[in-house]
C-alpha positions in Angstrom: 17.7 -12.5 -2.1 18.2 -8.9 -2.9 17.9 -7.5 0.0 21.0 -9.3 1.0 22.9 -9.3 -2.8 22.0 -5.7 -3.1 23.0 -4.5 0.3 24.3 -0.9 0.6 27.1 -2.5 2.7 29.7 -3.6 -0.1 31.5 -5.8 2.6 28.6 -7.2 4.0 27.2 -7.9 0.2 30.4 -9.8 -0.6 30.8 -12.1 2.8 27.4 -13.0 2.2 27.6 -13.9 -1.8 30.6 -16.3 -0.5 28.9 -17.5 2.3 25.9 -18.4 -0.3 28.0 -19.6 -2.7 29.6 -22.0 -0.2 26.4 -23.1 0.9 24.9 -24.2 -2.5 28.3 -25.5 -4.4 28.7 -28.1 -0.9 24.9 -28.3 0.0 23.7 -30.9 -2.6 26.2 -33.5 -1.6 24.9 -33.2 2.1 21.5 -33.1 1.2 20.9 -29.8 2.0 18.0 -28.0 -0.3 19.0 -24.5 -0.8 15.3 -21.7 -1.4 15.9 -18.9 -2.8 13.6 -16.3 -3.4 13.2 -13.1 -5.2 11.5 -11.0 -7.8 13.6 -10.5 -9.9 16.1 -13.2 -10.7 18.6 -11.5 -12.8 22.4 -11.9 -12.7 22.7 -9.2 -9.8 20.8 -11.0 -8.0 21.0 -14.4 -8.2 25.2 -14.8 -9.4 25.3 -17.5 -12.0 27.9 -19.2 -10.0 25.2 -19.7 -7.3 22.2 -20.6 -9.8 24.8 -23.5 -11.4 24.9 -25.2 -7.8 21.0 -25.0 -7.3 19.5 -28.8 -7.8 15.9 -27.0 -8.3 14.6 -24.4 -9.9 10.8 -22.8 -9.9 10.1 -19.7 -11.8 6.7 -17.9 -11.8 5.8 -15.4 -14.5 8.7 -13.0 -15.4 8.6 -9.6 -17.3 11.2 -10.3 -19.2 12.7 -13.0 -21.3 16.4 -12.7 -20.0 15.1 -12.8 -16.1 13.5 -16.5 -17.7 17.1 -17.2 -20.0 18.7 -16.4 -16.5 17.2 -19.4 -14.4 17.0 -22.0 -17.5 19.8 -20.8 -20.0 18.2 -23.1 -22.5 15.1 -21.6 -22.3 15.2 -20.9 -25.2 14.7 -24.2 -27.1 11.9 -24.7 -24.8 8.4 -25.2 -25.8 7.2 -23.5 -22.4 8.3 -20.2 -21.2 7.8 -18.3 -17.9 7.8 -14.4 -19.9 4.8 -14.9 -21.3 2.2 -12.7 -19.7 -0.3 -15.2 -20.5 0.8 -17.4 -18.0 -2.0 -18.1 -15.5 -1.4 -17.3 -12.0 0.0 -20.5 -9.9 1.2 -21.9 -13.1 5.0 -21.5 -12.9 8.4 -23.5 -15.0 9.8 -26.1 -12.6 13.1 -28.4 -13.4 15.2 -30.5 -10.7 15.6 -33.8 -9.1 14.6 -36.4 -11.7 13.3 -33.6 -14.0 15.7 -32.7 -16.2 13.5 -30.8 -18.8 11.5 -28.2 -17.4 7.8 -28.6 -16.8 4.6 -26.4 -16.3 4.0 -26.7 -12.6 1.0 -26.0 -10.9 1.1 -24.3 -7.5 -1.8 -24.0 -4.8 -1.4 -20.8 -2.1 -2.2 -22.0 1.4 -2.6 -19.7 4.4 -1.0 -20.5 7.6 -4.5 -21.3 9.1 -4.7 -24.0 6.6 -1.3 -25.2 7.1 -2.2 -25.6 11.1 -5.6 -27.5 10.1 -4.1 -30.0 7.8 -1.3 -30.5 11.0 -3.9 -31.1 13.1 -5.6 -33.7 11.0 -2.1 -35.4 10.6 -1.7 -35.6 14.1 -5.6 -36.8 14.5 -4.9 -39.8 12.3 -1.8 -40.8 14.1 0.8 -39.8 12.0 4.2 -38.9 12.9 4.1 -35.4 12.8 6.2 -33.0 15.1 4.3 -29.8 16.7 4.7 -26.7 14.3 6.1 -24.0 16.2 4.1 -21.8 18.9 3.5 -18.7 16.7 3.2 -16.8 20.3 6.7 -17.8 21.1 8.0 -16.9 17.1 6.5 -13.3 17.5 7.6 -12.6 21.2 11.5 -13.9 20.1 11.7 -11.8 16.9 
């Protein structure tokens, strides 16, 4: 997200912030599921006008306690905090869908071998499962 809400480019900053904006205040209704990512969510980066339309939210440990207040403004009252340095790695603060009260999540790091192997299993057991892409192709068209 930074690099794009950040941009040097004031112009280019600003089409894309109401091109985002657009996105994730009409997305939800169409069933689109809008990922952001970044570092560092603070208000620069992440607008609040955009982080009110987001149905989800994840946030891994923080530094700082208004980074946290910025993704769950209730934070607060909150038994469970993501600025707490204590926080074990993986563990993150999760809220959307049918969860309206943040919970501890836990999260597993896969690497894209693994992600192929359990495709391949899928597809061995007969599931409906469409090919991932051919990484060859990916690398040749970026």
């Amino acid at each position: 997200m930074a690099n794009y809400t950040r941009h040097p480019d004031r112009k280019a900053r600003e089409c894309f912030e109401v091109e985002l904006l657009a996105i994730a205040s009409q997305g939800a209704k169409l069933g689109i599921r809008l990922w952001l990512l970044t570092q560092k969510p603070s208000a620069d980066v992440l607008t609040t006008a955009v982080r009110t339309n987001l149905s989800a939210r994840i946030c891994h440990r923080v530094d700082t306690i208004e980074d946290f207040l910025h993704l769950f403004p209730d934070g607060r009252d909150l038994d469970i905090t993501a600025a707490d340095r204590t926080l074990p790695k993986g563990v993150s603060i999760a809220s959307g869908g049918d969860m309206r009260t943040p919970v501890r999540l836990r999260s597993v790091y896969l690497p894209t071998e693994a992600c192929w192997q359990i495709n391949d299993l899928m597809c061995a057991e007969g599931l409906n499962v469409r090919d991932l892409p051919d990484r060859v192709n990916l690398d040749k068209a970026a």
